[in-house]
VOGU-3710 file (C-alpha; in Angstrom, 3 decimals, decimal comma):
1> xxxxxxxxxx> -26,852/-89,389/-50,832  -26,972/-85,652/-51,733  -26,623/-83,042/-49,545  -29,635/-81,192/-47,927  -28,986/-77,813/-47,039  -31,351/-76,381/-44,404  -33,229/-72,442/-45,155  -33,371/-69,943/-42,901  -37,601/-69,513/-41,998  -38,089/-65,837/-43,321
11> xxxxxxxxxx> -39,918/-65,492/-39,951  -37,695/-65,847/-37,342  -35,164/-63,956/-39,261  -37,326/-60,830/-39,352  -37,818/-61,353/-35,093  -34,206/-61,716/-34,828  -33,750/-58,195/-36,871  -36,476/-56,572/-34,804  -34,850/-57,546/-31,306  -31,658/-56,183/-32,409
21> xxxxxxxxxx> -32,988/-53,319/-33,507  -34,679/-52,997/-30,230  -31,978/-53,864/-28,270  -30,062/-51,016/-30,457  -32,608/-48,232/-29,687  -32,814/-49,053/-26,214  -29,219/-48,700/-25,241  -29,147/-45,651/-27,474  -31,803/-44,153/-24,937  -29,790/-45,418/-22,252
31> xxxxxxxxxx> -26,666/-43,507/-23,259  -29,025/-40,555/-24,097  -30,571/-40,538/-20,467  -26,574/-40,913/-19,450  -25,440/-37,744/-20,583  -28,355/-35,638/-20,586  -29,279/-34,512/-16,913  -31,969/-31,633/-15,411  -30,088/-27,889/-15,346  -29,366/-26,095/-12,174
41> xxxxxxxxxx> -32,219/-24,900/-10,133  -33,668/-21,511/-10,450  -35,597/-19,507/-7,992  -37,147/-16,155/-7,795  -37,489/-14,371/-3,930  -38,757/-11,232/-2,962  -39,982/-9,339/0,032  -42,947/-7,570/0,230  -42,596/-3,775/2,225  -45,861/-1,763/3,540
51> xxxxxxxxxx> -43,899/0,818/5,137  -41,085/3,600/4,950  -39,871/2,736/8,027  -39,123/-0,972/6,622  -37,612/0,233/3,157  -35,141/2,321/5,246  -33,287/-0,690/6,804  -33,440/-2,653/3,136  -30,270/-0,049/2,111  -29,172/1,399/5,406
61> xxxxxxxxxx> -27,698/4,619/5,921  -24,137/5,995/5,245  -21,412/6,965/8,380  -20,740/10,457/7,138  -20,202/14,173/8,915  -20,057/12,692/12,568  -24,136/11,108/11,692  -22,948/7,237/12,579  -24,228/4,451/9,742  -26,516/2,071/9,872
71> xxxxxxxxxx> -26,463/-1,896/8,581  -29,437/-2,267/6,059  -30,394/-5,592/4,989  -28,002/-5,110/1,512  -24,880/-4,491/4,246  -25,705/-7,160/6,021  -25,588/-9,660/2,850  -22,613/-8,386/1,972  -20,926/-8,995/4,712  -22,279/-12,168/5,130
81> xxxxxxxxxx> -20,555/-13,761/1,936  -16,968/-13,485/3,121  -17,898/-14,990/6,398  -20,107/-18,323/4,833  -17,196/-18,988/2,505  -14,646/-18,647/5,130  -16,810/-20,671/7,668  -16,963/-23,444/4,468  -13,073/-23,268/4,347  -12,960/-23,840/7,831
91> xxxxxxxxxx> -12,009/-20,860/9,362  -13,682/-21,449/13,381  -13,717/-17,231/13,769  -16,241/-17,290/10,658  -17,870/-20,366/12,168  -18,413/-17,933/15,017  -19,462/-15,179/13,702  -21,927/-16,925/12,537  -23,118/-18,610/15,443  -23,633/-15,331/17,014
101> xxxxxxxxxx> -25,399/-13,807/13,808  -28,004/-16,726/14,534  -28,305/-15,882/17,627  -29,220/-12,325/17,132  -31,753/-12,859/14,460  -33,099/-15,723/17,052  -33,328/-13,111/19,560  -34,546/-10,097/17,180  -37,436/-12,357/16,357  -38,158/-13,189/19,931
111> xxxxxxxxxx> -38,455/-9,545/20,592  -40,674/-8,811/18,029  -42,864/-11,082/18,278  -43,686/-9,648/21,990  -43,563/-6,382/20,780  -46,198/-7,102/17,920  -48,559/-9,818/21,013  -48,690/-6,382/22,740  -49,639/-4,211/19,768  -52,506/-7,483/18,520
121> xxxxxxxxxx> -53,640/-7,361/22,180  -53,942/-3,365/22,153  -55,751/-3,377/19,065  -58,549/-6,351/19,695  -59,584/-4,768/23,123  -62,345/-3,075/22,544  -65,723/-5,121/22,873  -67,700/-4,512/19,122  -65,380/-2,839/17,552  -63,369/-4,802/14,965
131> xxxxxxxxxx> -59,810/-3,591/13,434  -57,702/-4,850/10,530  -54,205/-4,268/10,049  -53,575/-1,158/7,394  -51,588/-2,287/4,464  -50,092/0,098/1,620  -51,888/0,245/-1,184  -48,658/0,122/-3,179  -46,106/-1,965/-1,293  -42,207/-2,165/-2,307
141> xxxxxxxxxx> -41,454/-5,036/-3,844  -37,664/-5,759/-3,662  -35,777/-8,766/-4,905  -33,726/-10,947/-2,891  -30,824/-12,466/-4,380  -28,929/-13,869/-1,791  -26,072/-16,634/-1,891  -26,697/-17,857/1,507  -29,563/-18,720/4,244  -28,484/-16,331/6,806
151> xxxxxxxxxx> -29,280/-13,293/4,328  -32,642/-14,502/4,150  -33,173/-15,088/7,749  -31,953/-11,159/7,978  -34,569/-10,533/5,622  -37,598/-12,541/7,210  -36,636/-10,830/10,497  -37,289/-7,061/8,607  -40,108/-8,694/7,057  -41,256/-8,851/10,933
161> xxxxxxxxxx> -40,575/-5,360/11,745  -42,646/-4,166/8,607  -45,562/-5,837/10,487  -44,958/-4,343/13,544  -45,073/-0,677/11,922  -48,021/-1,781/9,800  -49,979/-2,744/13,405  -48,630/-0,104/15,287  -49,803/2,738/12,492  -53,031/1,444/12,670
171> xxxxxxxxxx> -52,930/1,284/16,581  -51,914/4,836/16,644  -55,064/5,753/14,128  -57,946/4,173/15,604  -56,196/5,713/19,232  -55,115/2,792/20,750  -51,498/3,975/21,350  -50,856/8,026/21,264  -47,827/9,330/19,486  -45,227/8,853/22,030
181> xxxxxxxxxx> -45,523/5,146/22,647  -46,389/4,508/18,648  -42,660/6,340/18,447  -41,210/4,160/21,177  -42,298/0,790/20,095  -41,137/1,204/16,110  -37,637/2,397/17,475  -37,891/-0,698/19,952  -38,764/-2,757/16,742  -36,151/-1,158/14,680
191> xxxxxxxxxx> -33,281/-1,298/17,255  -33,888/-5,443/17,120  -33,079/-5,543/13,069  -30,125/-3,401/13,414  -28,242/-5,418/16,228  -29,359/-8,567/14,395  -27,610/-6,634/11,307  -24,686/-5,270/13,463  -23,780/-8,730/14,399  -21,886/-9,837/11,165
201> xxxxxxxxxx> -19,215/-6,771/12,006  -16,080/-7,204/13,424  -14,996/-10,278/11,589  -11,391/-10,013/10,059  -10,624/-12,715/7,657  -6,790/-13,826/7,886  -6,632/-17,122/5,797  -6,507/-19,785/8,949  -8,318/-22,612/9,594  -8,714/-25,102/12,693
211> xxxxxxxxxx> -5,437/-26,814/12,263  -3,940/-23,143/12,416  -5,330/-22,668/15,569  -4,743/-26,196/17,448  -0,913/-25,464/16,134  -1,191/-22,106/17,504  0,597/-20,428/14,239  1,175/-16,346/14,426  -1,485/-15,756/12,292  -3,827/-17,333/15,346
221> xxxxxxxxxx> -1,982/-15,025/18,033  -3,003/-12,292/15,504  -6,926/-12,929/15,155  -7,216/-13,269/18,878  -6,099/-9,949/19,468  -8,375/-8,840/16,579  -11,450/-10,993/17,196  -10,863/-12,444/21,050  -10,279/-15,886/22,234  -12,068/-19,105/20,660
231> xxxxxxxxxx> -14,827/-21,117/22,086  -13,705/-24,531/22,874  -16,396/-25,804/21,564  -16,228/-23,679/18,173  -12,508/-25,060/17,540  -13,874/-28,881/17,800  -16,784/-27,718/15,909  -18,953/-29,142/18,123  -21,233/-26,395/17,914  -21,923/-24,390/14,535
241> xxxxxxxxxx> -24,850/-22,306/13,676  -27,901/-24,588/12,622  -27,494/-23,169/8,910  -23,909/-22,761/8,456  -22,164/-24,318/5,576  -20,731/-27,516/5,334  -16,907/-27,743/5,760  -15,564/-27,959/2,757  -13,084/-31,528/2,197  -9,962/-30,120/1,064
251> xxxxxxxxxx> -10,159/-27,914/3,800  -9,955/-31,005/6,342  -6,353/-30,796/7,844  -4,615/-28,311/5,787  -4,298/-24,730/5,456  -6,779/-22,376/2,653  -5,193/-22,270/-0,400  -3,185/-19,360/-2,104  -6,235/-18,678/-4,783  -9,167/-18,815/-1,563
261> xxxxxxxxxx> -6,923/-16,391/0,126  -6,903/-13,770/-2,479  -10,756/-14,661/-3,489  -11,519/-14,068/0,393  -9,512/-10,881/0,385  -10,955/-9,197/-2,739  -14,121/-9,559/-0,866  -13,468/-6,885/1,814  -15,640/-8,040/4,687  -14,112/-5,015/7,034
271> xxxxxxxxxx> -15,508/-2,394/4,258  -17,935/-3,757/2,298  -19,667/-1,932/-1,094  -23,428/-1,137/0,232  -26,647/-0,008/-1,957  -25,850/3,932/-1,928  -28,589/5,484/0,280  -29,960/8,466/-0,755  -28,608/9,184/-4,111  -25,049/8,752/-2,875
281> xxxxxxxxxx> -22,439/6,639/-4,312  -19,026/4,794/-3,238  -18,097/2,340/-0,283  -19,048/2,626/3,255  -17,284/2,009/6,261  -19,159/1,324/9,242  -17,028/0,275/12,553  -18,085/-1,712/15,620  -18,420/1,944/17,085  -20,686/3,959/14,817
291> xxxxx> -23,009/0,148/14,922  -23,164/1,080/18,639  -23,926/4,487/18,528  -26,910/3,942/16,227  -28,700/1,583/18,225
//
């Protein structure tokens, strides 16, 4: 009996190509979708100044021929970055410093926001007579590039004080306030930004971290004569600022490494580069002292 031999159907052959090929395609988009993946995020900030008296505290002033500085807003960034990367390397004096920069732009904002309630209530007492707000009719725009959020929360808390000057110019003009209590309640307003700003000072980065201190090294002995005694609860950790950085892992019981140290020194958090005011140029030094005497 001869042999049969059996033929492909020229139908299911073509199906059986077009799975593979399908098959083929769709693991190539799966190894497509595997290495490609979004780019980092971009965002633009800015804030938005009506008034001199706000554009002032954006650079500060310089400590020179007895006249004591002042901490602008660019200061107070600066000095900010040495203390959020020590604070992520867990250094519990950065933690703190922190802690108590929050708590002075808490309280700066408390203040002016009874400041400005007394300036709104000034300004909508009159029966019939309605009042807006004077705004400039070409406001600063100035860019905020900051690398962390308690630079921002500096600059929402100037953002503040620009309304405050804004309400109590227009007070002032329609003779709700006279001259001498217009003066008193901008320098009021302004003397809230700069001790928010004066806050970051006085932090003196020495490489240690938490296990430093529960070991009590001589570097520890050193930073509470420079900075004072810690917290309990700061060396647990048990309280940090609301927006300070996470600790970092590697930083979880041992010591900053060799490179962080010299990163965190090149930084210079006790004489930080500043926006020249002015027209001038070079760094600035401002000490716990001159902050105090221009409050």
């Amino acid at each position: 009996m001869p042999k049969t031999r059996s033929r492909k159907s020229p139908t299911a052959s073509t199906t059986a190509s077009t799975d593979d090929a399908d098959l083929l395609a769709s693991e190539a988009l799966d190894a497509d979708a595997d290495e490609a993946s979004p780019g980092p995020l971009r965002s633009e900030s800015w804030i938005t100044l009506q008034t001199r008296q706000a554009q002032r505290l954006v650079t500060g002033r310089r400590a020179e021929d007895g006249t004591p500085g002042i901490v602008g807003l660019t200061r107070f960034a600066a000095m900010l970055r040495p203390l959020w990367n020590a604070a992520r390397a867990d250094d519990p004096w950065a933690d703190w410093w922190l802690l108590r920069v929050h708590d002075a732009i808490e309280l700066g904002h408390q203040e002016l926001d009874a400041l400005l309630e007394h300036v709104n209530r000034l300004l909508k007492q009159m029966p019939n007579v309605s009042v807006t707000v004077a705004v400039s009719i070409e406001p600063l725009k100035v860019p905020l590039t900051f690398t962390n959020p308690y630079a921002f929360r500096g600059a929402y808390l100037l953002a503040k004080f620009d309304d405050l000057v804004c309400a109590v110019l227009t007070a002032k003009h329609v003779a709700m306030v006279d001259r001498s209590s217009a003066e008193r309640l901008i320098a009021d307003g302004g003397r809230q930004v700069r001790r928010a700003y004066n806050a970051a000072l006085g932090y003196r980065f020495l490489g240690i971290t938490r296990d430093d201190a529960r070991l009590m090294t001589a570097r520890i002995k050193e930073a509470e004569a420079q900075m004072g005694a810690l917290p309990p609860d700061i060396l647990d950790a048990k309280l940090r600022a609301p927006f300070a950085p996470e600790i970092a892992r590697a930083a979880r019981g041992m010591s900053m490494s060799a490179s962080a140290v010299v990163k965190l020194r090149k930084s210079k958090p006790a004489a930080v580069e500043s926006a020249p005011a002015d027209g001038a140029t070079g760094p600035e030094v401002l000490t716990e002292r001159d902050a105090a005497a221009s409050l």
